[in-house]
N, C-alpha and C positions, 0 to 999 in steps of 0.2 A: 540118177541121183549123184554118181559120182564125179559126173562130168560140173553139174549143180553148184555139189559144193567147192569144187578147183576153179570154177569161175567164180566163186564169191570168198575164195581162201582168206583175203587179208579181214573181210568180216570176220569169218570164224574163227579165225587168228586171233584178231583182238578182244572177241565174247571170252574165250577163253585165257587171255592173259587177265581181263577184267574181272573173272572167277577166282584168280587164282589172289591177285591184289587183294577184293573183294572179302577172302577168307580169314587175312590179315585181321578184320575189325569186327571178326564175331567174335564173341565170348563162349558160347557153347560148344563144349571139342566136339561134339560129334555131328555139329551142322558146320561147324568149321571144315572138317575135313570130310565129306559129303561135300564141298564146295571147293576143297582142293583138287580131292582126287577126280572131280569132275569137270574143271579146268586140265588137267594132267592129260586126262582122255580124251580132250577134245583135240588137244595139241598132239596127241599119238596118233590121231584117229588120221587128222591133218599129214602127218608128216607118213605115216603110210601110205595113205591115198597118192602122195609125193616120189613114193619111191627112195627116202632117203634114210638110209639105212643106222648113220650113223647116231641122227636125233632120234628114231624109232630106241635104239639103245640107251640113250640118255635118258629120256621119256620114261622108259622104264625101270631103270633106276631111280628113277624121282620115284617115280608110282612106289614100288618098294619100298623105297626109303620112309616116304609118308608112311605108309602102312606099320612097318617096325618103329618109328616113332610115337607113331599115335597108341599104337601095344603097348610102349614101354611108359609112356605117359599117366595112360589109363591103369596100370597093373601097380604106381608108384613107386615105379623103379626111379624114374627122374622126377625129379621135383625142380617147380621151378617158382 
């Protein structure tokens, strides 16, 4: 499977950049980000598979960062 998906990387690349674009034009926060954070993971899943350390970090602070956003969103700390 793993060899699978590193021979089709730049697909999977792109599904997940397309998710994350994608989430930009829902309206509903919480299928919005169910479509973030599932672009996020595909791009972490990706850059694991890769070995490279330093997007796996970044990756992950996205992911975070979504998630603390979307908390402070949802609890009406931020309003927008």
């Amino acid at each position: 499977m793993k060899e699978y998906i590193l021979q089709k990387e730049r697909i999977f690349h792109f599904l997940a950049l397309a998710l994350i674009a994608g989430s930009l034009f829902l309206e509903d926060p919480i299928q919005k980000m169910v479509v973030l954070v599932t672009g996020i993971l595909g791009l972490l899943v990706l850059s694991a598979l890769k070995k490279q350390k330093i997007l796996v970090i970044i990756y992950l602070v996205l992911f975070f960062a979504a998630g603390i956003f979307y908390y402070l969103v949802s609890e009406g700390k931020l309003n927008f």
